[in-house]
N, C-alpha and C positions, 0 to 999 in steps of 0.2 A: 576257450571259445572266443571269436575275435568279437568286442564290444563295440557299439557306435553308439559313442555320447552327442545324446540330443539334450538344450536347453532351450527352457519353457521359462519365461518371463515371471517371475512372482514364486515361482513352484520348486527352481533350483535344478540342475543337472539331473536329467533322468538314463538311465542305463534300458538300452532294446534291445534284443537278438535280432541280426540280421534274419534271421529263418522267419522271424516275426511278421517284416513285412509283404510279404506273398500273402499271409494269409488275411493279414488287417486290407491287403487290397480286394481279394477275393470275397471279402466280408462284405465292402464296400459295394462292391457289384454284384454281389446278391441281393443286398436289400436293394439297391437300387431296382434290380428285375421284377423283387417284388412289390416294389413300391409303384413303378408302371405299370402292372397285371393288377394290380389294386383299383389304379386309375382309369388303366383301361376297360376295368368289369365294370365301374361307376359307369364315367361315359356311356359302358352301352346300355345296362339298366336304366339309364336317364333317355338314350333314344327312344328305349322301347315304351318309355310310360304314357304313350298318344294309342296304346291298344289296350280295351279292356280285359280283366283279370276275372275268373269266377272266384270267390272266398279262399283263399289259400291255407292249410293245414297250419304251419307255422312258416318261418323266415327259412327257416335250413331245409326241410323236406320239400318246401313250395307247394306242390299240389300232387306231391308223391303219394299222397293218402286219397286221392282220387285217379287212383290207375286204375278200376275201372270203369273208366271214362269208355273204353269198348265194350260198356254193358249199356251205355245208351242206344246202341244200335237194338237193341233186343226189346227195349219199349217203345221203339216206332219213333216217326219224326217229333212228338209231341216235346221230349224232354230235349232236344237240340233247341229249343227256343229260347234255354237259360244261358244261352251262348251268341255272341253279335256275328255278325258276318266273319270278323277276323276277331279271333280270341285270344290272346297271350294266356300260356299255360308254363309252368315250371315246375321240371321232373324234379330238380334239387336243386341246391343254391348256387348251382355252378352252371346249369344247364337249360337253357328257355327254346320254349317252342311256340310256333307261332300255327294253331291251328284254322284251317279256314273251315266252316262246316256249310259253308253257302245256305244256310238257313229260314236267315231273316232279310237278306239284304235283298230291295224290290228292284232295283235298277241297274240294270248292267252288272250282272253278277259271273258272266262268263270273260270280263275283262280281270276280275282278280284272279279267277284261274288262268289266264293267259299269263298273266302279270308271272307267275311260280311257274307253270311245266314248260309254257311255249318258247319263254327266251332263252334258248339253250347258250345265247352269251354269257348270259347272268347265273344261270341255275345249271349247271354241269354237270354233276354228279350224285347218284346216289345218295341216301344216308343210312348208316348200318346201326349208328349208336343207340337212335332212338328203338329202334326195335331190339336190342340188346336189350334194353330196361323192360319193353314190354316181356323180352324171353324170360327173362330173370325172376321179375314177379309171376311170371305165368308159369315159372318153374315150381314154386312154392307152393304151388296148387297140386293134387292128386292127377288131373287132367295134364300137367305140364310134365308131371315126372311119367307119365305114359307115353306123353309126345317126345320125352330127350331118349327116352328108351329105344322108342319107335327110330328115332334119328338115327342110334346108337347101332341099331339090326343095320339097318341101309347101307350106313358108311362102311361098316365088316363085310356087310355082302359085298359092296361095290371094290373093296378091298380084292376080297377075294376073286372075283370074278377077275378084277385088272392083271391080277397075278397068273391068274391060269389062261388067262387068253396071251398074255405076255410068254410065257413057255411055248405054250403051243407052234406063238407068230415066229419063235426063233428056229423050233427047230422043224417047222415046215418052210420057211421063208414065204415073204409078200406073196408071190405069183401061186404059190400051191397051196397057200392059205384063204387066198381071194376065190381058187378057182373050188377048195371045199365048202365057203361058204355058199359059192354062186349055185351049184349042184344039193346046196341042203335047203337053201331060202333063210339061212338064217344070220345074214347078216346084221348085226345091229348097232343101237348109238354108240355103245362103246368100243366095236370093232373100229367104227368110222372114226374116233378119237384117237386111239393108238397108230392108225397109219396118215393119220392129220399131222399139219406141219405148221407152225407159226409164220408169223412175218420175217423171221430171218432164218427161217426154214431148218431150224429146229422140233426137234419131235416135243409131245407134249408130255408133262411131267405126269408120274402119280399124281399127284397134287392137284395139276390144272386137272385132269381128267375128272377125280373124283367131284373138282368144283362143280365141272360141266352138269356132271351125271345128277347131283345134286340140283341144281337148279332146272333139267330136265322134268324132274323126278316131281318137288317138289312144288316145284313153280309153274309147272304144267299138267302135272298129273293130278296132287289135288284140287286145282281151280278148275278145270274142266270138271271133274269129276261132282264138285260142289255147285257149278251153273246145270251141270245135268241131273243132278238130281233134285234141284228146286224148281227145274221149266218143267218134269215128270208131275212133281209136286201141285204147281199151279192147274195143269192141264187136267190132274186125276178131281181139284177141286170147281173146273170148267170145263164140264161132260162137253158142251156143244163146239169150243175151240178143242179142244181134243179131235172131236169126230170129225171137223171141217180139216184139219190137219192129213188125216189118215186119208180120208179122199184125196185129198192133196194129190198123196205118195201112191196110191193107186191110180189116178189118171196119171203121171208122170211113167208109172211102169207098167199101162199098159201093156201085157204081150211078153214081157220079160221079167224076168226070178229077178226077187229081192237084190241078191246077190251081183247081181247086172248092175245096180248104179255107179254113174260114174262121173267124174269130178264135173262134166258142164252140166249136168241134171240140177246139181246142187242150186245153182242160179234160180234155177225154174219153181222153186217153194216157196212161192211170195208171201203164203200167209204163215208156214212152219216158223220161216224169219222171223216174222211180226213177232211171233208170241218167245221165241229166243230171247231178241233185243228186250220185250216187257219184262221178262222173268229175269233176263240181267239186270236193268235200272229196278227193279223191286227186291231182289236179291241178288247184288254184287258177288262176287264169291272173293273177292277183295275190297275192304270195306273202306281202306285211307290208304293212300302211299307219299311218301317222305321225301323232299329233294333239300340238298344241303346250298342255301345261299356262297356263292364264290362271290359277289359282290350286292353292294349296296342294292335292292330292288327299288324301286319307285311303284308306287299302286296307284288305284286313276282317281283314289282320293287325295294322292300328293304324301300321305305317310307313306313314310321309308320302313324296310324291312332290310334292319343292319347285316350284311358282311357275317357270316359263319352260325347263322339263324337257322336252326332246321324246320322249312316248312311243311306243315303235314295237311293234305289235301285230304278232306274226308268226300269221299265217291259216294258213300254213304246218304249224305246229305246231300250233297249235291242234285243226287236222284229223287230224294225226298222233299225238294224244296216246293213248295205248296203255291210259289207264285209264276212256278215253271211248268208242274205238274200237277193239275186240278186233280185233287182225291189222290194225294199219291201213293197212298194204300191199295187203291182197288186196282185187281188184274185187269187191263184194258189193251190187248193188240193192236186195236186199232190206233194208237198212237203216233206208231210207226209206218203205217199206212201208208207207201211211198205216193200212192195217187190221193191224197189228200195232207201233203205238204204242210208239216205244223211251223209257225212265226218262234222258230226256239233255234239259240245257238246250237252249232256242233260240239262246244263243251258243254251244257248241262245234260250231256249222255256221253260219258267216259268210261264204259267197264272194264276198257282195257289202257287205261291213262291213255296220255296225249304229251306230242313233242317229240321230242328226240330222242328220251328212255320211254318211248309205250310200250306196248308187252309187241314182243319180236313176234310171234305166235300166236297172233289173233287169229290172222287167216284160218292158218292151219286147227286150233282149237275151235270157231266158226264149224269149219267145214266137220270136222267129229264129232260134235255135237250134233250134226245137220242129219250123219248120219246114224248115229246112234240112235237118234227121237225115231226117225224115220222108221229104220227094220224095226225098233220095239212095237211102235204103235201098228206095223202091219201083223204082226202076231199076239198082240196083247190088246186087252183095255184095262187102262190106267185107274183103278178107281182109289178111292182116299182114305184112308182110317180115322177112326172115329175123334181121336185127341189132334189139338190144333196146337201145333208145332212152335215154337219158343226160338227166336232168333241166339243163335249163340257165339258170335264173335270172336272168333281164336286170329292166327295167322290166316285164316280163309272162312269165313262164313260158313256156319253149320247149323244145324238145331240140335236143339239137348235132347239126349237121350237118343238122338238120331231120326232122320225121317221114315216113315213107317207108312207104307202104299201097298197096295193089294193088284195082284195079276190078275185077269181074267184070260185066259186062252181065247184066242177068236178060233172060230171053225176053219174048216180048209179053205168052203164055200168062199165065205167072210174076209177069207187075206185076199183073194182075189180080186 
């Protein structure tokens, strides 16, 4: 093998193999990479120590031993007061979050939430990580291995379903496929995804579909499902907003079957609204959501919130804040009272975020819920059971053991 003699001052002729140095350089710019990801963790550990910390587990797991930090939602606003306005929290020792719980801070508390959702310059994108850690440990639980189970049905069904309507579409083609749906009524989300096209007009993959269908599924179906059964909830434990509700929806239909409502009626439920919007800011059915810093934030106390920070906005608190919302425990409609205008920001009431990622499907979840309350309570009264319900925190607000409400049939007379 060919030798190159290198000489070292004092030390005498040394013998290297050429193949040697590729790798003593490749050595050298390793460490080097990690001598900067070294330097660069310091530095941002060092920006971030202007936010306070609650007691942290140890140096490596950080405050991995308090995940759940989503069981404070289930004791009410009181236990958010071991937390400042803006919290630094660390999932592991690689990963820091900066939670806001809008808590405690008296002054201008809807500018740090602007600060995070509204400047879609600064704040772009989603974040998935943070909730990965939540999925993970939430997997460890008997409740989480029900819920990956539960996932596990949906995506096969949704599998399955894409497959057989995929055969179908081929060997009817578009035009006798659209004109079978049109003649059955059953057209649906996933028909309209298969014959959906992208921006370069491309059809969509298994893949994007199933995403769609998934966050359809999940991201609308149980958040609706979780504000409708807590505004049922509130109303079955305030008989008298209940009943001013139902009159509501009986003058609105005078003359006409339940079945007759129709999208500009909706408008005309000024109090049904009221007690929606309460029953959302008292029970969010999403309780934080997460946006990943693309650059430096500035806050309007002048701390910086570094570049690649995921910020977790608790909606939670926010709702809950006590110098926003006198008594923010007690059921109260009238809050939202459009003819008695309250002195409060348009953010400290977010149940469906705020910005440029808010939830696409307010309107449309609004209006479902609108009608949902409405047909139930012209055929039912809502009343309550005996045990008072435990806030239970997952990926969407629920109670343990589930909520538990009693029907009463109203008469014929009565839905009238």
């Amino acid at each position: 093998m060919t030798q190159l003699s290198l000489s070292w001052p004092g030390l005498g002729p040394v013998a290297a193999s050429l193949w040697q140095l590729p790798l003593l350089v490749g050595a050298s710019w390793l460490l080097a990479r990690i001598l900067a990801r070294i330097y660069a963790y310091y530095d941002y550990c060092c920006r971030l120590r202007c936010f306070p910390q609650p007691p942290r587990r140890n140096w490596f797991w950080g405050h991995l031993g308090m995940a759940k930090w989503q069981r404070l939602v289930s004791q009410g606003s009181a236990r958010l007061d071991m937390f400042e306005h803006i919290s630094l929290m660390t999932l592991d020792s690689l990963q820091k979050c900066v939670f806001s719980f809008d808590s405690n801070c008296q002054e201008h508390p809807s500018e740090y939430i602007a600060a995070i959702l509204e400047l879609s310059s600064l704040v772009v994108k989603r974040h998935h990580q943070l909730f990965q850690y939540m999925d993970f440990l939430y997997y460890l639980t008997s409740d989480g291995q029900r819920f990956h189970r539960a996932c596990d049905l949906v995506h096969n069904f949704t599998d399955a379903v894409i497959q057989e309507r995929r055969r179908t579409l081929a060997s009817q083609g578009v035009d006798d496929f659209l004109k079978a749906k049109a003649k059955s009524k059953t057209l649906d989300f996933i028909d309209v995804l298969l014959l959906a096209k992208d921006e370069d007009g491309k059809e969509l993959s298994d893949e994007d579909i199933r995403a769609e269908a998934d966050t359809f599924m999940f991201g609308g179906h149980d958040t609706t499902a979780s504000g409708l059964s807590w505004i049922l909830y509130n109303l079955a434990r305030h008989p008298e907003y209940q009943e001013r509700c139902r009159q509501e929806v009986r003058e609105l239909l005078r003359g006409r079957e339940p079945e007759e409502i129709e999208w500009d009626d909706l408008a005309q439920l000024p109090f049904l609204t009221m007690c929606i919007k309460e029953s959302l800011r008292l029970h969010p059915p999403v309780t934080v959501v997460s946006r990943c810093c693309t650059q430096d934030v500035v806050l309007p106390d002048a701390r910086v919130i570094p570049k690649g920070t995921i910020c977790v906005i608790s909606i939670f608190g926010i709702h809950h804040n006590p110098s926003i919302w006198p008594d923010p425990e007690v059921y109260d409609p009238s809050r939202f009272d459009p003819e008695n205008p309250q002195k409060r920001s348009p953010l400290a009431f977010i149940p469906f975020s705020v910005g440029s990622r808010n939830c696409i499907g307010q309107t449309f979840a609004m209006a479902e819920m609108k009608v949902a309350l409405a047909l139930t309570l012209l055929r039912f009264r809502v009343l309550p059971d005996v045990a008072e319900p435990r806030r239970k925190p997952e990926l969407i607000l629920r109670a343990e053991g589930g909520l538990w409400l009693r029907l009463e049939p109203l008469s014929a007379g009565a839905q009238g």
